[in-house]
C-alpha positions in Angstrom: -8.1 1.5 39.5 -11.2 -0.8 39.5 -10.5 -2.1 36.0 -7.4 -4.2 36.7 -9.4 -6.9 38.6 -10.2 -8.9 35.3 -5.8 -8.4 34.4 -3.8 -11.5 34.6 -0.4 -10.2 36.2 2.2 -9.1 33.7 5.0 -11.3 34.1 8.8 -10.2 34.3 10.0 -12.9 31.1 10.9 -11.5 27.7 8.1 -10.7 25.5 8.6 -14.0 23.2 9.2 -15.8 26.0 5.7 -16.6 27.3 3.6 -18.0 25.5 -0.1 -17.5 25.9 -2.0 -21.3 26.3 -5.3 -19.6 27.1 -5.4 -17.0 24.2 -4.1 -19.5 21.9 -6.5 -22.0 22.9 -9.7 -19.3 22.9 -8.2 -18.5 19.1 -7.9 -21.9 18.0 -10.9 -22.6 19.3 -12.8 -19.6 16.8 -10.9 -21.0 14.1 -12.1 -24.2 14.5 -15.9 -23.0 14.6 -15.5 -20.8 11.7 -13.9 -24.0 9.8 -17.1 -25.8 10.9 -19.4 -23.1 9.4 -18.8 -23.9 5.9 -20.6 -27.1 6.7 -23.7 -25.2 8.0 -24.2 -23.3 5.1 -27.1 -20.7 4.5 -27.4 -17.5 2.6 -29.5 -15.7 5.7 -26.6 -17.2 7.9 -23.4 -15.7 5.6 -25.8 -12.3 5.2 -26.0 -12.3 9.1 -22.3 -13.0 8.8 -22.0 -10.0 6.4 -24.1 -7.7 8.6 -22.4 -8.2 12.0 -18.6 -8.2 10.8 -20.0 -4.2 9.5 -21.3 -3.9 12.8 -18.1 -5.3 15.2 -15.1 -4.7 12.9 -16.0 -2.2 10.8 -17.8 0.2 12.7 -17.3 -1.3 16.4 -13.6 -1.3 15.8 -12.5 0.8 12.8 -15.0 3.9 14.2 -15.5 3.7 17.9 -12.4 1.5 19.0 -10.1 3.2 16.8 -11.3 6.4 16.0 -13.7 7.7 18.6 -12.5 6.3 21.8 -8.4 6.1 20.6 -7.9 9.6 18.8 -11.0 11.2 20.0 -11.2 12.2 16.0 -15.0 13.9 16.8 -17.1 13.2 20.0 -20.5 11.9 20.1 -23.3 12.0 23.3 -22.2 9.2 25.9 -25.0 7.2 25.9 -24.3 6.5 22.2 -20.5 6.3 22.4 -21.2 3.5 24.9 -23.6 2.0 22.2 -20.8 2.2 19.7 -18.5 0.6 22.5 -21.0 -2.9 23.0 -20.8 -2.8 19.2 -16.4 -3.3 19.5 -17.1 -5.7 22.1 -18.7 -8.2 19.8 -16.1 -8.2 17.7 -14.1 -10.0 20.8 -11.0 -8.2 20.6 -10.9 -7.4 24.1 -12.5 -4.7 26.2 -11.8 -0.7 25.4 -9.0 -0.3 27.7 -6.5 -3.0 26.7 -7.2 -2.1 23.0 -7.0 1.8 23.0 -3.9 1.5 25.5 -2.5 -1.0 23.1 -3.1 1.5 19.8 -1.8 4.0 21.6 1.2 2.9 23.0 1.4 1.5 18.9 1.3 5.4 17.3 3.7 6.3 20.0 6.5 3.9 19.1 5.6 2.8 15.5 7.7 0.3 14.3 10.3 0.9 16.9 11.3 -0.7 20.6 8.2 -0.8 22.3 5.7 -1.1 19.7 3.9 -3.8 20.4 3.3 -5.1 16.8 5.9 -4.3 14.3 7.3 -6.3 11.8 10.6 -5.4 12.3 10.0 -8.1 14.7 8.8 -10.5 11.7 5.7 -10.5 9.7 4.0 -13.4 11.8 4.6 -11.9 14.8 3.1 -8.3 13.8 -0.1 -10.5 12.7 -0.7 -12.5 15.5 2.6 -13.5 17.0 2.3 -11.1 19.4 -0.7 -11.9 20.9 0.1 -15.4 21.1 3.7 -14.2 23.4 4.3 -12.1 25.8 2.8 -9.4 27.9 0.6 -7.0 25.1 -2.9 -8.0 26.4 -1.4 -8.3 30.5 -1.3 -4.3 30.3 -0.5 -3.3 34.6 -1.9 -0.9 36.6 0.7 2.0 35.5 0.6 0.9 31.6 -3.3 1.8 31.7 -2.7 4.8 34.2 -0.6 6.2 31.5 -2.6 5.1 27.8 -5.7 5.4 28.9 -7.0 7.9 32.1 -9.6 9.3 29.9 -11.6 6.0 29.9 -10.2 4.6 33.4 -12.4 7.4 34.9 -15.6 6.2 33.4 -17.6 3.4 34.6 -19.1 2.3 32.2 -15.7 1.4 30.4 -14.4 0.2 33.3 -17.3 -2.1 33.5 -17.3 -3.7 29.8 -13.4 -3.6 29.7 -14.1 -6.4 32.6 -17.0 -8.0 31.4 -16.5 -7.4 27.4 -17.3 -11.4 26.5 -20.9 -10.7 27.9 -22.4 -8.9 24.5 -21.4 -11.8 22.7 -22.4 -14.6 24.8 -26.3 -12.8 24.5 -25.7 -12.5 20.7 -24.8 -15.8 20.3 -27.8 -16.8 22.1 -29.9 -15.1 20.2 -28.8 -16.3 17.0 -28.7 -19.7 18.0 -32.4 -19.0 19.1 -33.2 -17.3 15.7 -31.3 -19.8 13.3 -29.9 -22.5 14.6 -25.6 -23.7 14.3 -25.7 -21.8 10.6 -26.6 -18.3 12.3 -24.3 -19.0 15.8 -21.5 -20.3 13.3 -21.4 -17.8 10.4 -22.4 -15.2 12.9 -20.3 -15.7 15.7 -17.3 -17.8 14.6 -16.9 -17.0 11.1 -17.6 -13.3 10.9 -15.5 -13.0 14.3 -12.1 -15.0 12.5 -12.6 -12.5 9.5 -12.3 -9.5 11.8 -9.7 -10.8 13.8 -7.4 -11.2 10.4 -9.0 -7.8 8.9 -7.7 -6.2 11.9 -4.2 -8.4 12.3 -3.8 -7.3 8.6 -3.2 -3.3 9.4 -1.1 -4.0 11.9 1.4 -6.1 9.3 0.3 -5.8 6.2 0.2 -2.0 6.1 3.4 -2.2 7.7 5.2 -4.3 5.1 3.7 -3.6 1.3 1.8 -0.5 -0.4 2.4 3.0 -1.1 3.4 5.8 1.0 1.9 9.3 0.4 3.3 10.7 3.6 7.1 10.4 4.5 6.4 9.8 7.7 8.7 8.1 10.6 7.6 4.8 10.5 6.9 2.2 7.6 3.5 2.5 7.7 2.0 2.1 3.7 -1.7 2.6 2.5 -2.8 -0.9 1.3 -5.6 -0.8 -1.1 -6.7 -4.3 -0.6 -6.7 -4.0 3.1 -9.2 -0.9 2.6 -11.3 -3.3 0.6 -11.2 -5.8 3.4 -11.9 -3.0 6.1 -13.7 -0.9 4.0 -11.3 2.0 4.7 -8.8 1.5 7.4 -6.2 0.0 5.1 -5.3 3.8 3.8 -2.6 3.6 7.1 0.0 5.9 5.8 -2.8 8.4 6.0 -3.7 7.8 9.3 0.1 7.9 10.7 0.7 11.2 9.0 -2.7 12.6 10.3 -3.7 10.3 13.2 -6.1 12.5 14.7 -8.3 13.0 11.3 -11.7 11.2 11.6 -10.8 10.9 7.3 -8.4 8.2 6.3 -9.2 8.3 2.7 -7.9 11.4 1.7 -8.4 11.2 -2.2 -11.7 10.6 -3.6 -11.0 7.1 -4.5 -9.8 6.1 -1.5 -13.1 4.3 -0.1 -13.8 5.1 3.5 -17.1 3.9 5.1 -16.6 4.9 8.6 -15.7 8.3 7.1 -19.0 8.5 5.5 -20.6 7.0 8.7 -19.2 9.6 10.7 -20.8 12.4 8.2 -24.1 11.1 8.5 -23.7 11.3 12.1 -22.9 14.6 12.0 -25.8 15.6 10.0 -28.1 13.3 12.4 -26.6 15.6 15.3 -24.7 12.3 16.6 -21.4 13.5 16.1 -19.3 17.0 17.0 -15.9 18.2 16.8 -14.9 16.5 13.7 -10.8 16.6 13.1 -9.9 16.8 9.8 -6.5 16.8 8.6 -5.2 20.1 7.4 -3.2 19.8 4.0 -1.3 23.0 3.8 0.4 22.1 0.7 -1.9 20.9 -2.1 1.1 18.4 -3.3 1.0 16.4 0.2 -2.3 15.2 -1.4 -0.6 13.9 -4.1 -0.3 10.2 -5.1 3.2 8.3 -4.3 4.2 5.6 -5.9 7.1 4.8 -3.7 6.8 1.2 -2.1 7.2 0.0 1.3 10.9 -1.3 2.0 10.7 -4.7 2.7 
């Protein structure tokens, strides 16, 4: 398998036993930048801010990342699945492989030995703990074999899993061209460290606290205020219940964008085979007010 070239070895240590100096340093390095923003200031920098963390997080990761190229919740032509797929790559959370293979390996042990980010292991380390220690983003040869042989066989996701910093190093060029340190700041930096905690936040917040509609195996909650921040992925308990719906808000107001996004597709003829969760008992829609256990 081509794709493991760019994999630093797994090594045989504990999990929280090896601590990750270059992805710490990489992170506290886009902290630092997005710190620095707030002294470069601009309202066309925090809209160009605004309009790329829609583009990376929200529809690079929540609908191609997650929902496309993970659960495979409807199906779109290639060429624009791999458009959707350069969109996740700006949001620099690694290339397709390591993060489906990580999500999936997630839904099959959810918040159990082997998930990769539960917070039975602690809040902090379902946040970012875990990415910070041990082997989650040093996935092997037989790891990927076995999460991910649907995208191992295609090229092109072979190709940007290896060189996935690329999209961003252009962008940031160009922005830098357009508008100076406030667009490469606010557009890289600060928009990138929002969608890094957005996304961090699902994996532990909606985890920890909200309500649970579903009784479902794991603690997994729907967190209004997560859904704000994501603009719909925070509705988790949803997802765990039904993980192969392309709908996560399952009530009308329960805002979900990519949901909507994915309609519009369909209606553009961008997007087929659209899962939807089936509800055969109108009172599984039903509100619970039931909160997470801590």
């Amino acid at each position: 398998m081509p794709a493991l070239r760019f994999n630093t070895p797994r090594t045989n240590r504990p999990d929280k036993d090896q601590f990750n100096w270059l992805i710490a340093s990489f992170l506290a390095l886009f902290h630092v930048g997005a710190f620095a923003a707030l002294f470069f200031f601009t309202w066309n920098a925090l809209f160009v801010a605004i309009f790329l963390y829609w583009v990376s997080a929200i529809v690079g990761i929540g609908l191609a990342y997650h929902r496309l190229l993970t659960h495979r919740s409807f199906q779109t032509p290639k060429w624009f699945e791999y458009i959707l797929t350069i969109c996740a790559v700006t949001a620099v959370e690694g290339g397709p492989l390591l993060w489906v293979a990580t999500h999936r390996m997630h839904h099959q042990f959810t918040d159990a030995e082997g998930d990769p980010h539960s917070p039975r292991e602690g809040k902090w380390w379902a946040h970012a703990g875990w990415i910070l220690v041990g082997n989650a983003l040093r996935q092997d040869e037989s790891t990927l074999e076995r999460y991910v042989p649907d995208l191992a066989q295609d090229k092109f996701h072979v190709w940007i899993t290896e060189f996935h910093f690329v999209p961003t190093i252009i962008l940031g060029i160009v922005l830098f061209l357009a508008g100076g340190w406030p667009f490469l700041l606010w557009g890289i930096f600060m928009r990138t460290v929002a969608g890094y905690h957005a996304t961090w936040l699902i994996n532990s917040a909606t985890h920890i606290w909200g309500s649970r509609r579903f009784q479902t195996r794991d603690r997994s909650t729907n967190n209004w205020w997560v859904a704000v921040l994501t603009l719909g992925e925070g509705w988790h308990n949803n997802h765990h219940a039904h993980p192969v719906s392309a709908r996560h808000g399952m009530k009308w107001y329960e805002f979900d964008s990519n949901w909507y996004a994915i309609l519009l597709l369909e209606r553009l003829g961008l997007a087929s085979h659209i899962q939807r969760a089936k509800l055969h008992n109108p009172a599984q829609a039903a509100e619970s007010l039931a909160p997470a256990t801590d």
